[in-house]
N, C-alpha and C positions, 0 to 999 in steps of 0.2 A: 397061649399062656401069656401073661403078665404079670409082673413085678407088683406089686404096693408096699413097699414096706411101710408109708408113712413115717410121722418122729417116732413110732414106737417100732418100728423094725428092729428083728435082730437077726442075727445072720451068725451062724455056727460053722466052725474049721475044725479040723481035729481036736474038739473037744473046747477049742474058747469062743467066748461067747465077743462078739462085734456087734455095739450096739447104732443103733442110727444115728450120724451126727450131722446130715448135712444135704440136703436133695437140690436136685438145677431140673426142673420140668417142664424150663419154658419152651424146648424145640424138639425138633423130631428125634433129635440124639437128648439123649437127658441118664441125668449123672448121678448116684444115689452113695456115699459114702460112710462108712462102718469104722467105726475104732476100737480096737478091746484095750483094758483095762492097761496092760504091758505098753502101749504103745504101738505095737502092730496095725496097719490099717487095711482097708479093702474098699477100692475104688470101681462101683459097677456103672459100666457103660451099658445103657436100655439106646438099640435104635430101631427107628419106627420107619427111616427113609422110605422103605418098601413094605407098606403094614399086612403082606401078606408073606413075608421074612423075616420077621424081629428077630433082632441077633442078642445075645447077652454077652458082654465080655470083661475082666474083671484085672483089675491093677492092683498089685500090692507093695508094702514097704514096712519095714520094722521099725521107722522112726521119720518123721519129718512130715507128721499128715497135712498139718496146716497148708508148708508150703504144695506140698503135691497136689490138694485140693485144689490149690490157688490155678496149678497150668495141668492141672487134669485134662481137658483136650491133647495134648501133646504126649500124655502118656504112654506107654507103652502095652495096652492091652491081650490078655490072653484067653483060652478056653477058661472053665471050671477046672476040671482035670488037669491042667497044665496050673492052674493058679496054687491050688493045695499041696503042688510040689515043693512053693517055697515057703511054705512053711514046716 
């Protein structure tokens, strides 16, 4: 399996809608992030290090996506199931 969301990805949580605001696909790690309307964001890690174990893992925040965008690398990454907890 594989990601695309492209600029028109959207990406649904309980019920809000996380539109595509921002993709990094220059390396084997690459970065795809989601804003809803609220301010809320969702930061997905695609990695490819070992392309026969792509992993998905996904960051969130209720406010400050710019800067989280900005040191996304550093962030703190979680499952799916673990992500929708905080919201």
């Amino acid at each position: 399996m594989h990601f695309d969301f492209g600029i028109k990805g959207k990406f649904y949580v309980e019920g809000k809608e996380f539109v595509a605001s921002d993709e990094d696909t220059a390396n084997v790690v690459k970065y795809f992030g989601f804003v809803a309307y609220t301010g809320q964001f969702i930061i997905m890690k695609e990695d490819d290090t070992t392309p026969t174990a792509i992993t998905y893992r996904f960051a969130t925040g209720n406010t400050g996506y710019g800067v989280a965008w900005t040191g996304r690398a550093a962030l703190t990454y979680t499952t799916y199931d673990q992500m929708t907890a905080a919201f």
